[in-house]
C-alpha positions in Angstrom: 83.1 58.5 83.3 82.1 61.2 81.5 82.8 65.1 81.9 83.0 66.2 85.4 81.0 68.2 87.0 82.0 72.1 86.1 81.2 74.7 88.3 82.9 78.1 89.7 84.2 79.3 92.7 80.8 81.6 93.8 78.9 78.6 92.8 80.8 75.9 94.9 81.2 78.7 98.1 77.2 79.0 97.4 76.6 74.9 97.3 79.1 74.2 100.2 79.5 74.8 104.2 82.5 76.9 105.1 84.1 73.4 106.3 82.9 71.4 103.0 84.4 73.9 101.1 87.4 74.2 102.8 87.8 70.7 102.6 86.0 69.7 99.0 87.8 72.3 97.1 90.8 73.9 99.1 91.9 70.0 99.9 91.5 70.7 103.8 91.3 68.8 106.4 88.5 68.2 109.2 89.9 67.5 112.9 90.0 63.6 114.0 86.9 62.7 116.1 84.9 65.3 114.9 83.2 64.8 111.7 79.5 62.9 111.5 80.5 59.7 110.5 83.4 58.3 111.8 81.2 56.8 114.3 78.3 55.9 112.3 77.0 52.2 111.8 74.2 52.5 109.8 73.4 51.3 106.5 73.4 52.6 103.3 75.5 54.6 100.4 77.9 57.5 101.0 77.6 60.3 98.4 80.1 62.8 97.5 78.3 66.3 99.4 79.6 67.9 96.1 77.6 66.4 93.6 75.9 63.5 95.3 77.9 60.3 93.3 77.9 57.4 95.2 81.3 56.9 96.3 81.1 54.2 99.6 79.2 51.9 100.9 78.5 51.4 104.9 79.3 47.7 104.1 83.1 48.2 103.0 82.9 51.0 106.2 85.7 49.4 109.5 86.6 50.9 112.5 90.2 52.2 112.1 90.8 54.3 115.2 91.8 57.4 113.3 88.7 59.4 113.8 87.7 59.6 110.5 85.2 57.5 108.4 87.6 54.7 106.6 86.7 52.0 103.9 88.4 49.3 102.5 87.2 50.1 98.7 84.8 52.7 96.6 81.7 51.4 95.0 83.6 51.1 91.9 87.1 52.2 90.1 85.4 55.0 88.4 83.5 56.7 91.1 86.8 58.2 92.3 90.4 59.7 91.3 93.5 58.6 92.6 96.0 61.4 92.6 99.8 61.6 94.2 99.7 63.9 97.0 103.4 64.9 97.7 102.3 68.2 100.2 103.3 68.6 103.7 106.6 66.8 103.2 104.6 63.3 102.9 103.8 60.7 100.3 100.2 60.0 100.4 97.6 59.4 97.6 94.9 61.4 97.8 91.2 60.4 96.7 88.9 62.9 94.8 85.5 62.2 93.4 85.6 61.2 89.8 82.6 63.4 88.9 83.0 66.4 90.4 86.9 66.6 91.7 86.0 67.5 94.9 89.0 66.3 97.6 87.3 63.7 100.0 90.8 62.5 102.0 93.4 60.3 100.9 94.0 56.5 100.5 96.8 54.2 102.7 98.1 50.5 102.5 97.2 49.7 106.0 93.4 48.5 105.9 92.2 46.0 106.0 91.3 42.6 104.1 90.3 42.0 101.3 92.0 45.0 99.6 94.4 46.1 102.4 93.3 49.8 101.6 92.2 52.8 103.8 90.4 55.3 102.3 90.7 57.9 105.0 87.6 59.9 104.2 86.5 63.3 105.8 82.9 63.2 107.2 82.0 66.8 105.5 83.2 65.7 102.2 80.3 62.7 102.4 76.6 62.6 103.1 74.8 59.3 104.0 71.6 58.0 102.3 70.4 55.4 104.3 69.3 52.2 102.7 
């Protein structure tokens, strides 16, 4: 990977949504059920709404019943960061895009095959291009 994606504060508060910015750079949350994709089926590659790396694809996309778009793997080992989380009490690993360092959700051993991974994504952190 090479150099990530620099930018400042005014500049991400002037690129982002309140919520994306809440959630891309302040490592927030959006509320289960609410967010654009966690009930989308289409096809296609989901970008990081930071920078616009592909991070997922709609074909590694399952229904997990948290509200909140999951996949079982990234397009690739280097489109994203894998970082301990140890906030809120909880040991979680949270997922950030690898060219920009934007927080997209976290990452759990409960999905499932082939990698047994849930990347719990939030729907703001992503956008769809459709194949």
């Amino acid at each position: 990977m090479d150099a990530k994606i620099q930018r400042t504060d005014q500049e991400w508060r002037e690129r982002l949504s309140p919520d994306q910015y809440h959630v891309l750079r302040e490592q927030g949350t959006e509320r289960a059920f609410t967010g654009a994709y966690w009930d989308e089926h289409g096809d296609g590659v989901y970008r990081c709404a930071g920078c616009g790396m592909a991070v997922f694809r709609s074909d590694t996309k399952f229904e997990s019943g948290t509200g909140w778009p999951s996949f079982w793997e990234p397009v690739s080992d280097d489109s994203v960061e894998l970082i301990a989380d140890d906030s809120y009490g909880m040991r979680r690993v949270e997922v950030r895009c690898a060219s920009c360092g934007s927080h997209l959700g976290h990452v759990f051993d409960d999905g499932p095959r082939p990698t047994g991974q849930r990347y719990c994504i939030n729907s703001c952190a992503l956008d769809l291009e459709p194949d």
